[in-house]
C-alpha positions as CSV (number, residue, x, y, z in Angstrom):
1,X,162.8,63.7,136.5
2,X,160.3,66.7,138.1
3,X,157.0,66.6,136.7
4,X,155.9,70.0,134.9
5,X,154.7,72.8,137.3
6,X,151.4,72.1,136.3
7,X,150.7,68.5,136.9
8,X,152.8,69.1,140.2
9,X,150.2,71.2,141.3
10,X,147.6,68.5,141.3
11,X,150.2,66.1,142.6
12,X,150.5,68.3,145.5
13,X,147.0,68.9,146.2
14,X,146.1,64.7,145.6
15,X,148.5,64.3,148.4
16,X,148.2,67.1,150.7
17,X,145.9,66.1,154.0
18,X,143.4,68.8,153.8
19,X,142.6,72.1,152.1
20,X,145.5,74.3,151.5
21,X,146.1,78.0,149.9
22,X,147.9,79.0,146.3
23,X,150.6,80.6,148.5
24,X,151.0,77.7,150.7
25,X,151.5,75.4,147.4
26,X,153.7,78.0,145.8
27,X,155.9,77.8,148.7
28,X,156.1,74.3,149.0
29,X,156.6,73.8,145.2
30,X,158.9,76.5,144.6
31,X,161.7,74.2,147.1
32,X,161.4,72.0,144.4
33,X,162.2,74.0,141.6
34,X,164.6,76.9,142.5
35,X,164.5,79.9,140.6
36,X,161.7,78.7,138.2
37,X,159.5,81.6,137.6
38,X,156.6,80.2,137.0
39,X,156.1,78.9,140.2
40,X,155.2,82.3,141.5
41,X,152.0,82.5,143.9
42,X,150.7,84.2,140.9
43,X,151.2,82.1,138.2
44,X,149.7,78.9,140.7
45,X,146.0,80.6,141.5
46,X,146.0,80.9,137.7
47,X,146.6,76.9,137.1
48,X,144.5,76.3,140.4
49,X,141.7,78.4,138.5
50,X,142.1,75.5,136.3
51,X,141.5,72.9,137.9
52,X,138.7,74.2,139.6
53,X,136.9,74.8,136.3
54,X,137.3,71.6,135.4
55,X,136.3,69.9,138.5
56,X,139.7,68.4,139.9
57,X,140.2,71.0,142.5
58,X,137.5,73.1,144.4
59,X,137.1,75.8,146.6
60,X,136.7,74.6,150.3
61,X,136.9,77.7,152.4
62,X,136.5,81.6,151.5
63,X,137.1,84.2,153.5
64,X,139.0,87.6,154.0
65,X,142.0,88.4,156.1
66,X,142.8,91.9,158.3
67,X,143.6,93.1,155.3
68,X,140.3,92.4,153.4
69,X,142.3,90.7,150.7
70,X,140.6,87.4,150.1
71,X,141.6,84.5,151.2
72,X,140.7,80.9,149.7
73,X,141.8,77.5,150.9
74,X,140.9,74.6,148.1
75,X,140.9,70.9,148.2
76,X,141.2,67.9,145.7
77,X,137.7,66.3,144.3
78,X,137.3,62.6,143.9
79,X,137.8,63.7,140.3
80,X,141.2,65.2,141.1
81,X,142.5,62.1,143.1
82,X,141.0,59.7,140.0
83,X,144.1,61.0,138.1
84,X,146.6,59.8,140.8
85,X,147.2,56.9,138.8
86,X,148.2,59.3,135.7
87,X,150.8,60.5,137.4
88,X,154.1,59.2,137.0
């Protein structure tokens, strides 16, 4: 059984070594779930938004690329890594 995109996200980040970018996770997770829309890099800034409002994620790095688009790498809290157990 997958987990729902959502929860997946945080599973990913619990379990990731290091910070890492909403593309980077959309890339990974989207393997996982072919042709699933919502795992688009757009749709997974919007549930890493999320989590960083409520504390389980947070920004790490910020910083703009050649482009000037921004760029921002996050990381899991200890709140974030409390809720390991939660998952199934």
């Amino acid at each position: 059984m997958k987990l729902p995109i959502k929860l997946r996200v945080l599973d990913y980040a619990i379990h990731k070594d290091g910070s890492f970018s909403a593309e980077e996770a959309a890339r990974e997770i989207g393997h996982e779930y072919p042709g699933e829309k919502t795992v688009s890099v757009k749709n997974i800034e919007k549930i890493i938004r999320v989590y960083c409002g409520i504390g389980m994620l947070k920004a790490s790095d910020i910083d703009l690329d050649e482009e000037d688009n921004l760029k921002i790498a996050y990381e899991v809290t200890s709140a974030g890594r409390a809720c390991e157990s939660m998952i199934p």
